[in-house]
C-alpha positions in Angstrom: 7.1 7.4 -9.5 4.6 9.3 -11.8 3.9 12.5 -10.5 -0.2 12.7 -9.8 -1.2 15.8 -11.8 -4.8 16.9 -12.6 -6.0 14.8 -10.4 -8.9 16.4 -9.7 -10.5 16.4 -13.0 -11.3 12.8 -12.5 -14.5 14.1 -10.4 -15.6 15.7 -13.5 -17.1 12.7 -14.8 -18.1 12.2 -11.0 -20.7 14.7 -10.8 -22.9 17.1 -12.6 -22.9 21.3 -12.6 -26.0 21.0 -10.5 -24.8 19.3 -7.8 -23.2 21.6 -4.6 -19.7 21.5 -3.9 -17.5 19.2 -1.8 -17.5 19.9 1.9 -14.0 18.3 3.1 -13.3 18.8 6.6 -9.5 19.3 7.7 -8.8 18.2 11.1 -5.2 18.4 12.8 -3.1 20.9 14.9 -3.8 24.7 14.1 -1.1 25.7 11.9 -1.6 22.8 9.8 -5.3 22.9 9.4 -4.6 26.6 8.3 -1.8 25.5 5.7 -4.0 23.3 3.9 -7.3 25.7 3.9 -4.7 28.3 2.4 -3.7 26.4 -0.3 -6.9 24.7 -1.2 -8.1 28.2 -1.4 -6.0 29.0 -4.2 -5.8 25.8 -6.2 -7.8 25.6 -9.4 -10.4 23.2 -7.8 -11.2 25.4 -5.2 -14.4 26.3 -6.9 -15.7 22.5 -6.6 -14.9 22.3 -3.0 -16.0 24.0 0.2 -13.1 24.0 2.9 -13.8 23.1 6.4 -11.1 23.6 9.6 -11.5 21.9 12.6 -7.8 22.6 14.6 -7.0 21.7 17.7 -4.6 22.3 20.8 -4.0 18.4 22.0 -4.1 15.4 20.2 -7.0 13.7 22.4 -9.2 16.2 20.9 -9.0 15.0 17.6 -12.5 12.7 17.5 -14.5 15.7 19.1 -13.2 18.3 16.9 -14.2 16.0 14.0 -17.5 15.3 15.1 -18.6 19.0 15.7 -18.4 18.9 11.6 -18.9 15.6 10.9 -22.4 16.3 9.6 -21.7 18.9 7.7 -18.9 17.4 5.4 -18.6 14.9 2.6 -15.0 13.7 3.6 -12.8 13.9 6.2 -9.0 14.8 5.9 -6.6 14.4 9.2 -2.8 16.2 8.8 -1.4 13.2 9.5 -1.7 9.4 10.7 -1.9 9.6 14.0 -5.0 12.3 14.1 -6.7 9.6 11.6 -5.5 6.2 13.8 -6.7 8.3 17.2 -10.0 9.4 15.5 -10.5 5.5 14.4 -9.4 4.4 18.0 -12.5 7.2 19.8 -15.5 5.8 17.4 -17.1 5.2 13.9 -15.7 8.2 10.8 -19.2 8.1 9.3 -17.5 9.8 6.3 -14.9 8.7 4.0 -10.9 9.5 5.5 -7.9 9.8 4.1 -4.5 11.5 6.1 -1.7 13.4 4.7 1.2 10.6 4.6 4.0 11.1 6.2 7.8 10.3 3.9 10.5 11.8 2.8 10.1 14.5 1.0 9.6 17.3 4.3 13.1 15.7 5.3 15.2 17.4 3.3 13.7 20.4 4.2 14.0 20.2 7.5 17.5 19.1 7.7 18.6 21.8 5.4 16.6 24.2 7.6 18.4 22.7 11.0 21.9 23.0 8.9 21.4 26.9 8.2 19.8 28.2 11.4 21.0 26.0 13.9 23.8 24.3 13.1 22.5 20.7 13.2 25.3 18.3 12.9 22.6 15.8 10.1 24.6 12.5 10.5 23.4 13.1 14.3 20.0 13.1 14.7 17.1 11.2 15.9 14.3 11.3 13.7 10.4 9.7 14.0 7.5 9.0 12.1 9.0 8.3 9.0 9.1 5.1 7.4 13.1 3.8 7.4 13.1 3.3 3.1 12.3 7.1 2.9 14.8 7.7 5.4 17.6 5.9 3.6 16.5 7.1 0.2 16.7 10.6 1.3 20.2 10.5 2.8 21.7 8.5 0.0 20.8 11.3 -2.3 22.3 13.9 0.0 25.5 11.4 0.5 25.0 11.1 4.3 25.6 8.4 5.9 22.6 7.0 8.4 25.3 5.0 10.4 25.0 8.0 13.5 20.5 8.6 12.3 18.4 7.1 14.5 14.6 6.6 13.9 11.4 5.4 15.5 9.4 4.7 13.1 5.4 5.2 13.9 3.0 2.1 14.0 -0.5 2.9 15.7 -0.9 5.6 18.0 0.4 3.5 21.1 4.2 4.3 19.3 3.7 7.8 19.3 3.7 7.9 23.4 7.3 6.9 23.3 8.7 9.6 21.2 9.2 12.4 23.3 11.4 10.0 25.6 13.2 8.2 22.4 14.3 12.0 21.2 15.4 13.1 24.4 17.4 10.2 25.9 19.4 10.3 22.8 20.2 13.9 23.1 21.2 13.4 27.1 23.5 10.6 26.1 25.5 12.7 23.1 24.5 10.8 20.8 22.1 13.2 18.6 22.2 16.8 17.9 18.9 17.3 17.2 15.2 15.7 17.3 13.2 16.2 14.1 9.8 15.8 14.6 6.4 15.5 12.7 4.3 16.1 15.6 3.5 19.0 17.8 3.0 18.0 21.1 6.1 15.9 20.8 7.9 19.2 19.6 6.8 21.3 22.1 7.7 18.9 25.4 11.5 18.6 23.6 11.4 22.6 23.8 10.6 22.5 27.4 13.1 19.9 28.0 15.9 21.9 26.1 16.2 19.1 23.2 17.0 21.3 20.1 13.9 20.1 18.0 13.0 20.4 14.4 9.6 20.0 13.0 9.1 18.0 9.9 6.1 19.5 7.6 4.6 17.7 4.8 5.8 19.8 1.4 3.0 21.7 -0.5 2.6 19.4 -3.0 2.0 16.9 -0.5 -0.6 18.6 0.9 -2.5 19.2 -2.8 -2.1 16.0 -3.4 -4.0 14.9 0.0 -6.5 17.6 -0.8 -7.4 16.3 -4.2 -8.0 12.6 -3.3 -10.2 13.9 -0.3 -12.1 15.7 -2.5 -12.2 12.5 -4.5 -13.5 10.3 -1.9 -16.3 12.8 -0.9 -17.3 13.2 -4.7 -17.3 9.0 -5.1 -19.6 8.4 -1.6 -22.2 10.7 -2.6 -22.8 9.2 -6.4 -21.0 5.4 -5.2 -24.2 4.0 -6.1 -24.0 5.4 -9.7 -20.5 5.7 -10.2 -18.7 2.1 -11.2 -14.8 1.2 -10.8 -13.9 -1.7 -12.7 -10.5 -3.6 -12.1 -8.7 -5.7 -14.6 -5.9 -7.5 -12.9 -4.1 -9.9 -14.8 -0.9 -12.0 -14.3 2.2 -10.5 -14.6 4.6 -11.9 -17.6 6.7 -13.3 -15.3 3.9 -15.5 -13.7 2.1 -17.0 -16.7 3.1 -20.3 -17.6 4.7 -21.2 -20.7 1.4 -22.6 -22.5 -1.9 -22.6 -21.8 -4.4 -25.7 -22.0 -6.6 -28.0 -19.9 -4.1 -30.4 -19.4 -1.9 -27.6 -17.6 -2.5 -28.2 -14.0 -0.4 -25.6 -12.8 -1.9 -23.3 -14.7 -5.5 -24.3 -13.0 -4.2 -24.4 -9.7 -3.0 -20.8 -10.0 -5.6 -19.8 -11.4 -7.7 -21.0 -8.9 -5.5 -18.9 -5.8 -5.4 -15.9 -7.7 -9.4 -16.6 -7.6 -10.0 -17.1 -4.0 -7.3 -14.5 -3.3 -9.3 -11.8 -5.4 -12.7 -12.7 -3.4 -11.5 -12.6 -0.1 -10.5 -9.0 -0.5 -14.0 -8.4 -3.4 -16.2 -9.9 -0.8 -14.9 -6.9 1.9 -16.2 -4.2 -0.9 -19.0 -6.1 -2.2 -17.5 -6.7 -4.9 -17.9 -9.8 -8.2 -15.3 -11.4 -9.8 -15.3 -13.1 -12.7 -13.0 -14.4 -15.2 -11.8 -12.3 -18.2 -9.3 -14.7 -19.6 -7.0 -17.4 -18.9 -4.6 -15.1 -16.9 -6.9 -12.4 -15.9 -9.9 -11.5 -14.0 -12.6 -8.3 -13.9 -13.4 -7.0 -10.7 -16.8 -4.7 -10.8 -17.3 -2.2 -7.6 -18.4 0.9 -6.6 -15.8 4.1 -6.2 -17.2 4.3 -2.3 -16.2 0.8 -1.9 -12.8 0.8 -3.6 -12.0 4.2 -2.0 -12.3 1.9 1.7 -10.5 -0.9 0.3 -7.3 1.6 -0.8 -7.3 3.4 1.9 -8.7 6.5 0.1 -6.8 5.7 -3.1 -3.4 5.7 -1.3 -2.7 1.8 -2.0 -3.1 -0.5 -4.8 -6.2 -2.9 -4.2 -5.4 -7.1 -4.4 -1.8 -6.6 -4.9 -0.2 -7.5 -1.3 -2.7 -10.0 -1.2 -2.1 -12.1 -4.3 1.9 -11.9 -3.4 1.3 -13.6 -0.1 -1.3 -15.9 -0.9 -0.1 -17.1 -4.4 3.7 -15.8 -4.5 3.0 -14.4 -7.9 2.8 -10.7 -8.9 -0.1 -9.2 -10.9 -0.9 -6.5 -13.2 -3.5 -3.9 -11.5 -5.7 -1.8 -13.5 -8.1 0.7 -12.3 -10.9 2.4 -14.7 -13.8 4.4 -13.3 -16.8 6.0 -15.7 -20.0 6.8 -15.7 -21.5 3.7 -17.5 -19.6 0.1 -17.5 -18.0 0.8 -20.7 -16.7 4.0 -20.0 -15.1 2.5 -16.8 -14.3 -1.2 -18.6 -11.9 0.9 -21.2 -10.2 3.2 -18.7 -9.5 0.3 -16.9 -7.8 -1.7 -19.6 -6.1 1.2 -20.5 -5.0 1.4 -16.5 -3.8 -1.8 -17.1 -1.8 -1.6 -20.0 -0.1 1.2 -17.5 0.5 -1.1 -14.8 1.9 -3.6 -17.5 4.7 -1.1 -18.6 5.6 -0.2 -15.1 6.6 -3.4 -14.3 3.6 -4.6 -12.0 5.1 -2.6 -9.6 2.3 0.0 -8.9 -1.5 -0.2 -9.5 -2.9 2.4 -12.4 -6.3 4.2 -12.4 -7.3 5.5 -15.0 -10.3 8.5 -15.0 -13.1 9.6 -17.3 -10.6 11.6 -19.4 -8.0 10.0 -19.1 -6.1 11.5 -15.7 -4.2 9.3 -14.3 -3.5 8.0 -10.6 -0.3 5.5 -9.1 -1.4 3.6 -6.9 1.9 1.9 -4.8 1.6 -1.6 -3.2 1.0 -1.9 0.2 3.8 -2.0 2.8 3.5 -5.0 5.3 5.2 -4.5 8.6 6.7 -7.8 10.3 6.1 -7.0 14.3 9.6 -7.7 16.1 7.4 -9.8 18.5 6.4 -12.1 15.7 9.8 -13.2 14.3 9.3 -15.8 11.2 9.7 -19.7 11.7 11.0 -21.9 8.6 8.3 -25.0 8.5 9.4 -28.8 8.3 8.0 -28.4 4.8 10.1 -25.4 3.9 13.1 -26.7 5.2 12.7 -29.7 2.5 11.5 -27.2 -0.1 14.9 -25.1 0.6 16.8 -28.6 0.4 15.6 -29.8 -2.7 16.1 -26.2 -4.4 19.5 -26.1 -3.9 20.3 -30.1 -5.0 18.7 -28.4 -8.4 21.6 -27.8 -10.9 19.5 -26.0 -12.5 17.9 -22.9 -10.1 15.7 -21.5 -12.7 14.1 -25.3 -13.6 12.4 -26.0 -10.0 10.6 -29.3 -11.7 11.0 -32.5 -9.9 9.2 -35.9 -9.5 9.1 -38.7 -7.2 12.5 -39.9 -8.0 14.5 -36.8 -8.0 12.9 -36.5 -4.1 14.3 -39.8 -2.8 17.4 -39.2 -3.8 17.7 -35.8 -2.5 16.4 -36.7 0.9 17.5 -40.7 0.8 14.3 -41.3 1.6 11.8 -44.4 -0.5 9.9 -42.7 -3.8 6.8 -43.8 -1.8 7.8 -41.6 1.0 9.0 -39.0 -1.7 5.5 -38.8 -3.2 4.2 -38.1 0.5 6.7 -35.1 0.4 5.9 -33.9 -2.7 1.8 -34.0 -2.0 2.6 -32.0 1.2 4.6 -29.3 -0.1 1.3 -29.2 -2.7 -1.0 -28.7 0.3 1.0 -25.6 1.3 1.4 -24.1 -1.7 4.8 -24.9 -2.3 4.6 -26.9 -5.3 2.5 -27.0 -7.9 1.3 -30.7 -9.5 2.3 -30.9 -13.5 0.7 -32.6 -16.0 1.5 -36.6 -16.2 4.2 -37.9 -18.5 3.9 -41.3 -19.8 7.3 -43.5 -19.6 8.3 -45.8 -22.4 7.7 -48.9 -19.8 4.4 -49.8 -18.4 3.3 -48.4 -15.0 2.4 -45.0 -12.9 3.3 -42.3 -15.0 5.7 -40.0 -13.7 4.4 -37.0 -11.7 6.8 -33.9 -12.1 6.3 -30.7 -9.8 6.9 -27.6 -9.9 8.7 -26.2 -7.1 7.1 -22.4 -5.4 10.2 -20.6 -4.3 8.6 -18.7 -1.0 
């Protein structure tokens, strides 16, 4: 992952000498809120920003500890998740939000903290919050094995109730020897219970990071009107067809779902789209709007979208500036980025070049909502494995009846339905040597 350095100078070109500096508010539990206003205090930046603590004692507090500085701010920045999800939850945030994400990168502190001072067995513990791929990524690099690790991971502030019982049941029954933690209250019931608990703290450069794209998203909403973010995003190589023309249908029907996937999430931002080239598109915003729509510059924009609607991956490039042109480079150059990453991350690219990752979106399947194969995928899974050829996926009429025994009449019917759902794309014609219908190949979607 690139590391996000100098971020900050991006608001250079964001506002002028003459304008007052950045009020951020930081609202979470007292030693937190006192962490961050430390180090902000002696970052570089802290001459374009004014600091602005708002701790409390209980996490139901959070909203009216925000609001007793709400007007007084430019942005708001909760220590963590839940403070932001319970502040949502109370009422409107009529400033821009961001929260310091939780991962893995206060784990290995904490564990090597429980090893040395209280002899914390780590292949034994119970652990919330953190998202399971951070989890396993931190104990494969150690060479721990997760097989004895449990984990709650959190999802909304209704999972967070259940912690303090998840930790402690655990420890009752043998199985842990230790609870780590990222929230307070949770930490402080385990004490009282007698749970050996560890709390898990974002690192430092977590927290500068979080400072820096608050200060960012307080800079963008009060010049948003003036200030334009321009995204280029572009098929991936993988996804563009083989040649390009009129008569290449599957080209126009992606095209066309890459479209209406890009205006479903432009019309949210208020947003315009329009085409920059057979395999791209130019998406013209505002850096208020686009901070919203990336969750304060935490997620790539389009990206999650696009893969679910149209199966395809896509280049993401982000440029802001002060005039169109400005921003219309930066973003190409964002682009280009993107391009030799992989597609796997979005790019934005700032005034002077500073430069921002921007990682896809993680969607969460609810356990509650378990995934059912459709009559058409069934057939769609059927017909790719008659395929000698896997990496071909083209088949007509006749290659269909003979798969499923079925008449080619009936075959077409098949191959017009998995159309309809996206699971095969129509082909140009071919012409046969003998009079008659001409022979109507598809192109199978793997889902």
């Amino acid at each position: 992952m690139e590391i996000r350095t100098g971020v900050i100078k991006i608001m250079d070109r964001l506002r002028s000498e003459s304008r007052p500096r950045v009020a951020i508010g930081i609202v979470g539990p007292h030693d937190l809120v006192e962490q961050i206003m430390m180090i902000g205090a002696d970052l570089p930046a802290a001459a374009d920003w004014r600091l602005v603590g708002a701790p409390h004692a209980e996490e139901h507090e959070t909203y009216d500890k925000f609001l007793r500085i709400a007007d007084s701010i430019d942005a708001v920045l909760f220590t963590g998740p839940l403070q932001h999800d319970l502040a949502r939850q109370a009422g409107e945030l009529p400033v821009p939000a961001t929260f310091v994400p939780m991962s893995g990168a206060g784990l290995y502190a904490g564990l090597l903290r429980g090893v040395l001072s209280h002899g914390v067995d780590p292949s034994r513990v119970s652990i919330d919050s953190l998202p399971a791929a951070d989890v396993d990524e931190a104990y494969g690099e150690i060479g721990v094995s997760t097989a004895g690790v449990h984990l709650s991971e959190y999802d909304r502030p209704e999972s967070a109730r259940g912690f303090t019982a998840f930790h402690e049941q655990l420890y009752r029954q043998g199985e842990t020897t230790a609870a780590l933690t990222t929230i307070r209250s949770v930490a402080n019931k385990l004490t009282a219970a007698g749970v050996p608990v560890l709390r898990l703290l974002p690192t430092s450069h977590t927290l500068r990071l979080a400072l820096d794209t608050a200060a960012l998203l307080g800079t963008g909403s009060r010049l948003e009107d003036a200030q334009i973010a321009i995204v280029v995003v572009e098929l991936a190589a993988s996804a563009k067809p083989s040649y390009s023309g009129p008569g290449n249908y599957w080209q126009q029907e992606l095209k066309l779902s890459l479209h209406r996937s890009l205006l479903a999430d432009a019309r949210l931002m208020g947003a315009t789209v329009v085409p920059r080239d057979e395999n791209s598109y130019v998406v013209t915003t505002t850096v208020g709007a686009l901070g919203q729509a990336t969750d304060g510059f935490r997620v790539a924009p389009f990206m999650d979208r696009i893969h679910s609607d149209a199966g395809v991956a896509v280049e993401v490039g982000i440029g802001l500036g002060s005039t169109a042109r400005d921003a219309d480079a930066n973003a190409v150059a964002a682009a280009e980025k993107a391009r030799n990453a992989g597609a796997a991350a979005a790019y934005l690219v700032g005034g002077d070049g500073t430069v921002l990752s921007l990682p896809v979106r993680r969607r969460k399947r609810q356990e509650s909502e378990p995934v059912v194969a459709t009559k058409a995928a069934k057939l769609l899974d059927r017909l790719v494995d008659s395929l000698d050829d896997g990496d071909t996926l083209v088949v007509d009429a006749e290659i269909v009846a003979d798969v499923l025994s079925v008449s080619p009449r009936s075959a077409r019917r098949v191959l017009q339905s998995l159309a309809e759902e996206g699971l095969a794309w129509p082909m140009p014609p071919v012409k046969g040597t003998q009079a008659g219908r001409p022979r109507q190949p598809y192109r199978l979607v793997r889902s």
